[in-house]
PDB file of N, CA, C, O and CB in Angstrom:
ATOM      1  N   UNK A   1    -111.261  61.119  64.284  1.00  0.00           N
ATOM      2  CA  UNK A   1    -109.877  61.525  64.138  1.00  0.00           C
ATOM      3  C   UNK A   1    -109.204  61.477  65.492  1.00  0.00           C
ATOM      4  O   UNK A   1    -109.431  62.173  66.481  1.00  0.00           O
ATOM      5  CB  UNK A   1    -109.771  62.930  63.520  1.00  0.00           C
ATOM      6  N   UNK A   2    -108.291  60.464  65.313  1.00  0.00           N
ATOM      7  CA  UNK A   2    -107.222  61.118  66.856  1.00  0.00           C
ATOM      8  C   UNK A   2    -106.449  62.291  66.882  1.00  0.00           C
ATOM      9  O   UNK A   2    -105.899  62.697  67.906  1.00  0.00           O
ATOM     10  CB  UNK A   2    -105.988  60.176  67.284  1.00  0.00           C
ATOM     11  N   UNK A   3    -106.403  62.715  66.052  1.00  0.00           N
ATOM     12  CA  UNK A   3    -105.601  63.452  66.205  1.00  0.00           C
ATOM     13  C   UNK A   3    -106.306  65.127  66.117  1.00  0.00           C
ATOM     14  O   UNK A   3    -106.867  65.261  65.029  1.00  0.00           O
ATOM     15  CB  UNK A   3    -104.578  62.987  65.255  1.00  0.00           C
ATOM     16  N   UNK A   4    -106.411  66.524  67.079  1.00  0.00           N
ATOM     17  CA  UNK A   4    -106.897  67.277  67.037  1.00  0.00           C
ATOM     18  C   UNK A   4    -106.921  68.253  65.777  1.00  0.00           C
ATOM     19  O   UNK A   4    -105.741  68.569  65.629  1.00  0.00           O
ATOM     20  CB  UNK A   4    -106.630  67.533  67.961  1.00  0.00           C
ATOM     21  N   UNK A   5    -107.572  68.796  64.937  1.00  0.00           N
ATOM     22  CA  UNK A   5    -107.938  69.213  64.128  1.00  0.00           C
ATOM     23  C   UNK A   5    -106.744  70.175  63.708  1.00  0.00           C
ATOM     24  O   UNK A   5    -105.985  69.965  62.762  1.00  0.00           O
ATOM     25  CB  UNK A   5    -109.143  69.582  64.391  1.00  0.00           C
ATOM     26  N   UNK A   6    -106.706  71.196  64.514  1.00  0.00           N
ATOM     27  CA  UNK A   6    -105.350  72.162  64.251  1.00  0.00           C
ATOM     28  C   UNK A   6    -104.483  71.541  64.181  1.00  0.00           C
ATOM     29  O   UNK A   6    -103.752  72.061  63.338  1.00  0.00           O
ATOM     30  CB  UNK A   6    -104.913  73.123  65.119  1.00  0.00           C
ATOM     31  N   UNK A   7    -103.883  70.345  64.705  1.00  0.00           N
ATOM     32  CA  UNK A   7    -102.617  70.306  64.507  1.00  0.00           C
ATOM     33  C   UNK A   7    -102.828  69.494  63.491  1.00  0.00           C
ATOM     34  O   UNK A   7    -101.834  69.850  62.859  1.00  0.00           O
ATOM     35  CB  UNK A   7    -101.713  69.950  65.549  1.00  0.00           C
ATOM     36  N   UNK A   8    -103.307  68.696  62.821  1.00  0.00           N
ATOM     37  CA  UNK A   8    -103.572  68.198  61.316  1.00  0.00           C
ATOM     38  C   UNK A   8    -103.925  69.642  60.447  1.00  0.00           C
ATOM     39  O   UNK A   8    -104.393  69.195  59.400  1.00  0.00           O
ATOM     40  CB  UNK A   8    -105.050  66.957  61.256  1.00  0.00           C
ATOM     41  N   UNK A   9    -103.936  70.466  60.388  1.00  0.00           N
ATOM     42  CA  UNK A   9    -103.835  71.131  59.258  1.00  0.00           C
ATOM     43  C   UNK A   9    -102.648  72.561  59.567  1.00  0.00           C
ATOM     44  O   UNK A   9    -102.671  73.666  59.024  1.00  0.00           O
ATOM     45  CB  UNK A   9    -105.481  71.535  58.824  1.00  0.00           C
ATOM     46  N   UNK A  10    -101.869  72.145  60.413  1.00  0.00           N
ATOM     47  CA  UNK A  10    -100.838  72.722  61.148  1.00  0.00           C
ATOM     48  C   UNK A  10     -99.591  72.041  60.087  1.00  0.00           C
ATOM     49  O   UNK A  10     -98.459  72.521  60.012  1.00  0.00           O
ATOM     50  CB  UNK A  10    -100.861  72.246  62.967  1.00  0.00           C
ATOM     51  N   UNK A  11    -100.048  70.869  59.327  1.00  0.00           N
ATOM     52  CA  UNK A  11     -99.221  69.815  58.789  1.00  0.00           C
ATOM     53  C   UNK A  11     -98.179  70.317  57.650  1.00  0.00           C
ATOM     54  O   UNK A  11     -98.802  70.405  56.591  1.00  0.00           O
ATOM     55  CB  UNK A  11    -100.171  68.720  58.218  1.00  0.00           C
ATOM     56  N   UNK A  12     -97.108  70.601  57.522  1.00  0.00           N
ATOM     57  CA  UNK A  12     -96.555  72.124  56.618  1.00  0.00           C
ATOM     58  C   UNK A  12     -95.873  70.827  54.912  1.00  0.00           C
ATOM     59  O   UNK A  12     -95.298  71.171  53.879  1.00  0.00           O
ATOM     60  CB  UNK A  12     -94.412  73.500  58.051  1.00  0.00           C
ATOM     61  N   UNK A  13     -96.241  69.652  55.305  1.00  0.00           N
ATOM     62  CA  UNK A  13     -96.156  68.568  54.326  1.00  0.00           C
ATOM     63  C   UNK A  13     -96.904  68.428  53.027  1.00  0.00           C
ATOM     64  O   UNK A  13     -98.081  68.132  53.230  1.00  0.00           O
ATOM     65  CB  UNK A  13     -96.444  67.538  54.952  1.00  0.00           C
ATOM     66  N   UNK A  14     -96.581  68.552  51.724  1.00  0.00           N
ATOM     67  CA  UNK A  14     -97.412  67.956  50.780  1.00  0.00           C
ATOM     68  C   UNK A  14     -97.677  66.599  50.937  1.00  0.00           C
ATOM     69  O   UNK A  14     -96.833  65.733  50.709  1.00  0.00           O
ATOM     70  CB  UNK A  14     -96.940  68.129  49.593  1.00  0.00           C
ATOM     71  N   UNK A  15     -98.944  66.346  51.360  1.00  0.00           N
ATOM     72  CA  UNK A  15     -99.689  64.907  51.659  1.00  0.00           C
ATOM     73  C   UNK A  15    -100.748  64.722  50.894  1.00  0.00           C
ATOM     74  O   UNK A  15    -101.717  65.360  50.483  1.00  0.00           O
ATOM     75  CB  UNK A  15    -100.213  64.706  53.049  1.00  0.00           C
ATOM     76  N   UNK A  16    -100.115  63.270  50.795  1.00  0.00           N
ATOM     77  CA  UNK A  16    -101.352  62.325  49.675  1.00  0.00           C
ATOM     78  C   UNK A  16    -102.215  61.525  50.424  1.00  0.00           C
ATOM     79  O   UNK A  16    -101.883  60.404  50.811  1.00  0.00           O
ATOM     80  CB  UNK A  16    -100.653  61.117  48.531  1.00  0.00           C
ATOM     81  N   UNK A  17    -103.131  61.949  50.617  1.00  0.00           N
ATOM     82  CA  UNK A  17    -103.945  60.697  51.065  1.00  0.00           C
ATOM     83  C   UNK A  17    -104.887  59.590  50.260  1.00  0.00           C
ATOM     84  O   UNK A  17    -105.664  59.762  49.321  1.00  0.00           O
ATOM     85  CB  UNK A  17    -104.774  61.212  51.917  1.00  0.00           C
ATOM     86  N   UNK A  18    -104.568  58.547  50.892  1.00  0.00           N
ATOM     87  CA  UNK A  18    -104.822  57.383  49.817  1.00  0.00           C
ATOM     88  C   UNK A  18    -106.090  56.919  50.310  1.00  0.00           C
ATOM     89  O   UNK A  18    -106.301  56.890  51.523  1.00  0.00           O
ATOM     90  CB  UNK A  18    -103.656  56.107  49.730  1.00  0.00           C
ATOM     91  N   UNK A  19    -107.050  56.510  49.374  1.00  0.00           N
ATOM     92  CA  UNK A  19    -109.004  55.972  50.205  1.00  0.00           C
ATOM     93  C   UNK A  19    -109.123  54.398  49.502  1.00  0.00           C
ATOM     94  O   UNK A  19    -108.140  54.308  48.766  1.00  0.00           O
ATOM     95  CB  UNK A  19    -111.032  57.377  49.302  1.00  0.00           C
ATOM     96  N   UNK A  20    -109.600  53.640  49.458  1.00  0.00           N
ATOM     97  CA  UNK A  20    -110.188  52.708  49.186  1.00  0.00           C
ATOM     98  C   UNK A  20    -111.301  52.608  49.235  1.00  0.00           C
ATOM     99  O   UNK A  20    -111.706  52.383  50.376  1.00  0.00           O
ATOM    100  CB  UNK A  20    -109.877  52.040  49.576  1.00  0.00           C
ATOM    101  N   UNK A  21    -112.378  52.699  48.152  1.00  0.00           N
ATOM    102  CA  UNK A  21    -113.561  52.814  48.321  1.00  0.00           C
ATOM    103  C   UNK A  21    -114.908  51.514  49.260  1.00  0.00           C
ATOM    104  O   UNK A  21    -116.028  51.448  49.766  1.00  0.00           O
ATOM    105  CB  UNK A  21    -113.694  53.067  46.924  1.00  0.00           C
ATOM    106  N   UNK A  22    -113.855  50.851  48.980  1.00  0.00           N
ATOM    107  CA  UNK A  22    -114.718  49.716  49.956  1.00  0.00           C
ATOM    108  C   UNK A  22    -113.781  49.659  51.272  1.00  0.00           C
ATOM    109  O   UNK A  22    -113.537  48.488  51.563  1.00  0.00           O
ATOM    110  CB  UNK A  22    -114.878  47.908  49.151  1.00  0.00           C
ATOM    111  N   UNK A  23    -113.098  50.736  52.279  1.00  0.00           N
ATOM    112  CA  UNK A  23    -112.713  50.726  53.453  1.00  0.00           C
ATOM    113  C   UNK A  23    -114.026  50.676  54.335  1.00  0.00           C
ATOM    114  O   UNK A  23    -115.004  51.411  54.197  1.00  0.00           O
ATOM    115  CB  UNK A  23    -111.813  51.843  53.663  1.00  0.00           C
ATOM    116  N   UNK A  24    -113.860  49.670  55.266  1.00  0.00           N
ATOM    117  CA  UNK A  24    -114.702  49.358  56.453  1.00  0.00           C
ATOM    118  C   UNK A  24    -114.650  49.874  57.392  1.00  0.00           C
ATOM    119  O   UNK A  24    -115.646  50.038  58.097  1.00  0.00           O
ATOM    120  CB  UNK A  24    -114.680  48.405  56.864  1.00  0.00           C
ATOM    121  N   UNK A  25    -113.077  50.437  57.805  1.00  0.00           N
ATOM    122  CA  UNK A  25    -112.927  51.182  59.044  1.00  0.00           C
ATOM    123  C   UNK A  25    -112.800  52.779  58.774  1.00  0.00           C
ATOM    124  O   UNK A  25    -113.114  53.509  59.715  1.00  0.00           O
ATOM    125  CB  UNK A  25    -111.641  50.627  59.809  1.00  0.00           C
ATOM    126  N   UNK A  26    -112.430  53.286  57.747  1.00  0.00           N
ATOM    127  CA  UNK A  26    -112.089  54.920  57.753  1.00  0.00           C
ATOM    128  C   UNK A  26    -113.133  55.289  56.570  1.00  0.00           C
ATOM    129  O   UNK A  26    -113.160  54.925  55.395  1.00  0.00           O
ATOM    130  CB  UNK A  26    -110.203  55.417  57.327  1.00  0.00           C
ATOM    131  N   UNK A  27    -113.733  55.895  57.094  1.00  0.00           N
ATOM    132  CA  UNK A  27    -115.210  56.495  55.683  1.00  0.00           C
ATOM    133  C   UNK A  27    -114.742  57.235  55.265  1.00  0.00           C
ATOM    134  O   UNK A  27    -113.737  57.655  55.839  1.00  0.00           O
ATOM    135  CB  UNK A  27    -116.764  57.181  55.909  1.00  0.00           C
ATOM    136  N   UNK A  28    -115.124  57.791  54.145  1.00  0.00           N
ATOM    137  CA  UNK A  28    -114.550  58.877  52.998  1.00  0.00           C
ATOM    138  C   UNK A  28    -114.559  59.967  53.390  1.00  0.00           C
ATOM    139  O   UNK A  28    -113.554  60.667  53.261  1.00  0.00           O
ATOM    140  CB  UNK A  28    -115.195  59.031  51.764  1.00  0.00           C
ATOM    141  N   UNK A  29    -116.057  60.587  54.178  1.00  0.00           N
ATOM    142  CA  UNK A  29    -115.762  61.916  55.369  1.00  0.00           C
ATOM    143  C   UNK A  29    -114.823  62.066  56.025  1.00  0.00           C
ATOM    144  O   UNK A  29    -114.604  63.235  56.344  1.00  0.00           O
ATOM    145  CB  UNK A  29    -116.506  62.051  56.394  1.00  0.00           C
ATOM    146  N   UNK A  30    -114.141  61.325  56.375  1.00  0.00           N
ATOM    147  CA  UNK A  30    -112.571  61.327  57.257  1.00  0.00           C
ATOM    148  C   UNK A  30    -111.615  62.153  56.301  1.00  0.00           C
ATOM    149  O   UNK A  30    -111.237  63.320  56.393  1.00  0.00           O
ATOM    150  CB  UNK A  30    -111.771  59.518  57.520  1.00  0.00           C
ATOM    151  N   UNK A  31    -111.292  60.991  55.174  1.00  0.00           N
ATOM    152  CA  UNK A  31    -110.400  61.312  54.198  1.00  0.00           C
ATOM    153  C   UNK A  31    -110.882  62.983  53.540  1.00  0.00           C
ATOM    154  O   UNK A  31    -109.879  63.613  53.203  1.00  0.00           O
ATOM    155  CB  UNK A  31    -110.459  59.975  53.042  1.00  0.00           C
ATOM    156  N   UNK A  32    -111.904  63.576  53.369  1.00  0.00           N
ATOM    157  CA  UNK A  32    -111.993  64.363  52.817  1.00  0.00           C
ATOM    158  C   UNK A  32    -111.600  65.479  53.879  1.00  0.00           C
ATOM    159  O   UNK A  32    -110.861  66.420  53.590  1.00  0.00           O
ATOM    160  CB  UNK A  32    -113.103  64.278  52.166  1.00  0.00           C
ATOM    161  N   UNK A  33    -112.160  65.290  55.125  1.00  0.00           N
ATOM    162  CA  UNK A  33    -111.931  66.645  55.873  1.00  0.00           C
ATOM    163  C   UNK A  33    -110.263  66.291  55.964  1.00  0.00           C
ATOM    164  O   UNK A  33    -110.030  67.433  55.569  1.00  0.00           O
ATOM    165  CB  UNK A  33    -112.929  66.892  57.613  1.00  0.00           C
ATOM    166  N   UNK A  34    -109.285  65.877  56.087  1.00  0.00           N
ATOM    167  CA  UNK A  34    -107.504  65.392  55.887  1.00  0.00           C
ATOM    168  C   UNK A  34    -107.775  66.477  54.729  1.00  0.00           C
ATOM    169  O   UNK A  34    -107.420  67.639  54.927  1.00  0.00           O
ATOM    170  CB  UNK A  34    -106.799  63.296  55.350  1.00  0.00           C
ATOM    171  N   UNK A  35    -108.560  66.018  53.213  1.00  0.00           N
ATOM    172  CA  UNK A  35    -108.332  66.796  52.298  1.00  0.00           C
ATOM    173  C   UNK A  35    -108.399  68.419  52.736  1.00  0.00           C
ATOM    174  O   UNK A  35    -107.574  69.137  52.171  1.00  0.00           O
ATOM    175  CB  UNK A  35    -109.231  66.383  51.294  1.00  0.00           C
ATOM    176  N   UNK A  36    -109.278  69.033  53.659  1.00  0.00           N
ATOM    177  CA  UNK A  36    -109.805  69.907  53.095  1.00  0.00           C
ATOM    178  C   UNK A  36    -109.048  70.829  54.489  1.00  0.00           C
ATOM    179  O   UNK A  36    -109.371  72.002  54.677  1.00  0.00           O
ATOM    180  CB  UNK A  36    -111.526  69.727  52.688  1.00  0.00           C
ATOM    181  N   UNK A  37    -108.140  70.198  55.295  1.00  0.00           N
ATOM    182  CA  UNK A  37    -107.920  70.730  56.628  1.00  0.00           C
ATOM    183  C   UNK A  37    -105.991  70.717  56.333  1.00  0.00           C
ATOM    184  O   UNK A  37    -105.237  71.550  56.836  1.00  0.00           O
ATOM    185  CB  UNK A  37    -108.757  69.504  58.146  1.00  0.00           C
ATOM    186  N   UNK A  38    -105.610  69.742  55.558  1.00  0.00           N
ATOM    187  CA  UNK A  38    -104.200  69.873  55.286  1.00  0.00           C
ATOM    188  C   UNK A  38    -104.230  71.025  53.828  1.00  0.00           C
ATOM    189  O   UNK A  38    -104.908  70.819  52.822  1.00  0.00           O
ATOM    190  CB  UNK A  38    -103.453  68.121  54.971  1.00  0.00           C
ATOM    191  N   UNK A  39    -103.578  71.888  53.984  1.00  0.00           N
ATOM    192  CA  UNK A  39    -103.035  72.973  52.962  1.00  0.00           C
ATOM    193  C   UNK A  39    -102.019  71.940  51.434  1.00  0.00           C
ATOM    194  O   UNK A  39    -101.047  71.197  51.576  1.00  0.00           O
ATOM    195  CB  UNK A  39    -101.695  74.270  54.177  1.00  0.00           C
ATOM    196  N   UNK A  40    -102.607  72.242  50.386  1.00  0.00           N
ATOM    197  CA  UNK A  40    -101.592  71.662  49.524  1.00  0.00           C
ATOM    198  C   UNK A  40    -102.324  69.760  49.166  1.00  0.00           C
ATOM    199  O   UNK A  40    -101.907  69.240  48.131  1.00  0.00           O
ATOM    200  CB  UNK A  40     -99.787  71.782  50.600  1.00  0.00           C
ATOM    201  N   UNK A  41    -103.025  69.175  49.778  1.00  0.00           N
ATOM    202  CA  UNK A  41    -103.281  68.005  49.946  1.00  0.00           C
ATOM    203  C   UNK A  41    -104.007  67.198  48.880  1.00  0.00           C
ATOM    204  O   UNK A  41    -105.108  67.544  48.453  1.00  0.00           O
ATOM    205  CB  UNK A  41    -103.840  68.007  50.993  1.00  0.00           C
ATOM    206  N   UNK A  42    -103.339  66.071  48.445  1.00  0.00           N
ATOM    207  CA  UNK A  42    -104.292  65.521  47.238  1.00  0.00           C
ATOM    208  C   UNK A  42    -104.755  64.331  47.427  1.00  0.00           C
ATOM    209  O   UNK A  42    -103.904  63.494  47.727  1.00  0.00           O
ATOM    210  CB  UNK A  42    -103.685  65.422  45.936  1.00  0.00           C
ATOM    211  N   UNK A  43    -105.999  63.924  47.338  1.00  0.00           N
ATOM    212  CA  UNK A  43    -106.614  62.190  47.772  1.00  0.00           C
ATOM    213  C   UNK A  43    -107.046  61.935  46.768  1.00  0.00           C
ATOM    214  O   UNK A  43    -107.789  62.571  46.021  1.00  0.00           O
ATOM    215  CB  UNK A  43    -107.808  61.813  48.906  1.00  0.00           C
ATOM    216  N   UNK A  44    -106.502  60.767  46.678  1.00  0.00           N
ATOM    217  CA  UNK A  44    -106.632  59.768  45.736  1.00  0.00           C
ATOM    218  C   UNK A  44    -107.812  58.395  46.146  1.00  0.00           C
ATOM    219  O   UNK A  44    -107.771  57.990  47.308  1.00  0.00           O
ATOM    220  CB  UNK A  44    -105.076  59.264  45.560  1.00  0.00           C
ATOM    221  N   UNK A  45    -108.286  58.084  45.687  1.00  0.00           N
ATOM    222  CA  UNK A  45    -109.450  57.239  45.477  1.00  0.00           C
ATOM    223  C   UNK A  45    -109.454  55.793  44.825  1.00  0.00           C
ATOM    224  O   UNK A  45    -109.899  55.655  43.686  1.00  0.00           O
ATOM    225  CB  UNK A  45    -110.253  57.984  44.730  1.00  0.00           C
ATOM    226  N   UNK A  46    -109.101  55.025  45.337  1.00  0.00           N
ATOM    227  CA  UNK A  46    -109.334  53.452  44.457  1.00  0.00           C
ATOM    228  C   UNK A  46    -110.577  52.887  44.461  1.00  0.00           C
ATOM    229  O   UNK A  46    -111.057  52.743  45.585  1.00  0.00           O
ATOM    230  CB  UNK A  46    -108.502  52.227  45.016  1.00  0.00           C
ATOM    231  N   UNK A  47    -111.370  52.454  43.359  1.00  0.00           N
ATOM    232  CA  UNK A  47    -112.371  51.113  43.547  1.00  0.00           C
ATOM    233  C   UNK A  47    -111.403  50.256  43.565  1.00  0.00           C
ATOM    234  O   UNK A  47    -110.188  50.422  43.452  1.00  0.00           O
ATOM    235  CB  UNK A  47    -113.543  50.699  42.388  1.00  0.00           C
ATOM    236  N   UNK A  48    -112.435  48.723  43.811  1.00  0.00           N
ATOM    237  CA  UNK A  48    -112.065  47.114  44.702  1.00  0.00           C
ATOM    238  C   UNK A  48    -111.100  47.452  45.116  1.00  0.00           C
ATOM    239  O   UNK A  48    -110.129  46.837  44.675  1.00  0.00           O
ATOM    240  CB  UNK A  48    -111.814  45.605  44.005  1.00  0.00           C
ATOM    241  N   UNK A  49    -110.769  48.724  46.293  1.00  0.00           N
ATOM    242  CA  UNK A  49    -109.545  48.342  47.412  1.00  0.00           C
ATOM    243  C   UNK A  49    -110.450  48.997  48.662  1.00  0.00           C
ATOM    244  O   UNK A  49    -111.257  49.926  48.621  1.00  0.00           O
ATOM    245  CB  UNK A  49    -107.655  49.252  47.106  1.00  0.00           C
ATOM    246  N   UNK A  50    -109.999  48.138  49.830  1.00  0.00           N
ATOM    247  CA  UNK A  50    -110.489  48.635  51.635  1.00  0.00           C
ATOM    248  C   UNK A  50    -109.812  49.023  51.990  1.00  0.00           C
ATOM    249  O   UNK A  50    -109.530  49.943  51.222  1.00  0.00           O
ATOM    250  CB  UNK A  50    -110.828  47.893  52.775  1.00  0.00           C
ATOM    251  N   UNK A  51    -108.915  49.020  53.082  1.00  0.00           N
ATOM    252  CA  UNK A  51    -108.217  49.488  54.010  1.00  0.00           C
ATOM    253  C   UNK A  51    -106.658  49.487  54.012  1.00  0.00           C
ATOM    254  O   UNK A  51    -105.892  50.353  54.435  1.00  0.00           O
ATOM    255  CB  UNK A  51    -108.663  48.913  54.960  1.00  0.00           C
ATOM    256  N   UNK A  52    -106.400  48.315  53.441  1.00  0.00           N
ATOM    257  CA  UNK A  52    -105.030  48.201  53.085  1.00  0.00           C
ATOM    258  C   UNK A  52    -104.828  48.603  51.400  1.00  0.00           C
ATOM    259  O   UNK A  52    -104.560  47.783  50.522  1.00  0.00           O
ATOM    260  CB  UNK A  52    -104.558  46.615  53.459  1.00  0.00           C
ATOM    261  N   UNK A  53    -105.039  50.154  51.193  1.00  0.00           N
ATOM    262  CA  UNK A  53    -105.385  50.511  49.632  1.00  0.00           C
ATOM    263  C   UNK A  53    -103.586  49.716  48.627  1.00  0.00           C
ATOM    264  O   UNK A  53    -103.435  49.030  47.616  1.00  0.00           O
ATOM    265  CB  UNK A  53    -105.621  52.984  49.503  1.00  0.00           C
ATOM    266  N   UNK A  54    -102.557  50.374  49.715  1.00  0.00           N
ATOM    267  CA  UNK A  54    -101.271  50.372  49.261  1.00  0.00           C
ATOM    268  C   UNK A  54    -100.838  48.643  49.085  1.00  0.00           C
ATOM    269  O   UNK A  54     -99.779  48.262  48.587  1.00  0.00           O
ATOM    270  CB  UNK A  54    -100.316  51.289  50.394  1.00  0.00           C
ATOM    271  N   UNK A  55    -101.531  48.070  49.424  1.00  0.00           N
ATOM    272  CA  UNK A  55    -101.238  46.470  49.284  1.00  0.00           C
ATOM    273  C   UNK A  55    -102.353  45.977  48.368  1.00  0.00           C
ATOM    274  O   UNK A  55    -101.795  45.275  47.525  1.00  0.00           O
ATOM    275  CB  UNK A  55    -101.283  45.581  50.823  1.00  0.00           C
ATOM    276  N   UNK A  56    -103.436  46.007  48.173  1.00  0.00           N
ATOM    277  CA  UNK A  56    -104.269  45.476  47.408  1.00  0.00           C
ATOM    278  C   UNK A  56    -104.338  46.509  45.700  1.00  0.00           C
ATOM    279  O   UNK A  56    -105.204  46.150  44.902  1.00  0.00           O
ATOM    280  CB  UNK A  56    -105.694  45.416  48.420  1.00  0.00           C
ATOM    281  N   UNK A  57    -103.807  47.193  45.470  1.00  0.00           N
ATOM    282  CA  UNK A  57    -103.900  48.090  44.637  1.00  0.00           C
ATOM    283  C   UNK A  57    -102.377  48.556  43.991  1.00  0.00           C
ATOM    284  O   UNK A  57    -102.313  49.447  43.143  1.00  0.00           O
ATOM    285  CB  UNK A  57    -104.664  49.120  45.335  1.00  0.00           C
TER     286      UNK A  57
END
């Protein structure tokens, strides 16, 4: 994560985070601690999408 922990769950936003199950660069441990560190937060999950979930999906 670049970005330091508190201030990602400092985040006062309803945020969606989007995964692609075949992403190469961001593993699902990433996406889940986003889940579990932003207040309010819902992740969503695609099979056959990587990294670019919002373009292939």
């Amino acid at each position: 994560m670049a970005s330091p922990e508190a201030d990602v769950a400092s985040l006062p936003h309803v945020t969606l985070i989007i995964y692609g199950r075949d992403d190469q660069a961001i593993l699902l441990s990433t996406s889940l601690k986003f889940l579990h560190l932003i207040p309010g937060s819902q992740l969503h999950d695609f099979s056959r999408c990587g990294h670019s979930t919002q373009i292939e999906d």
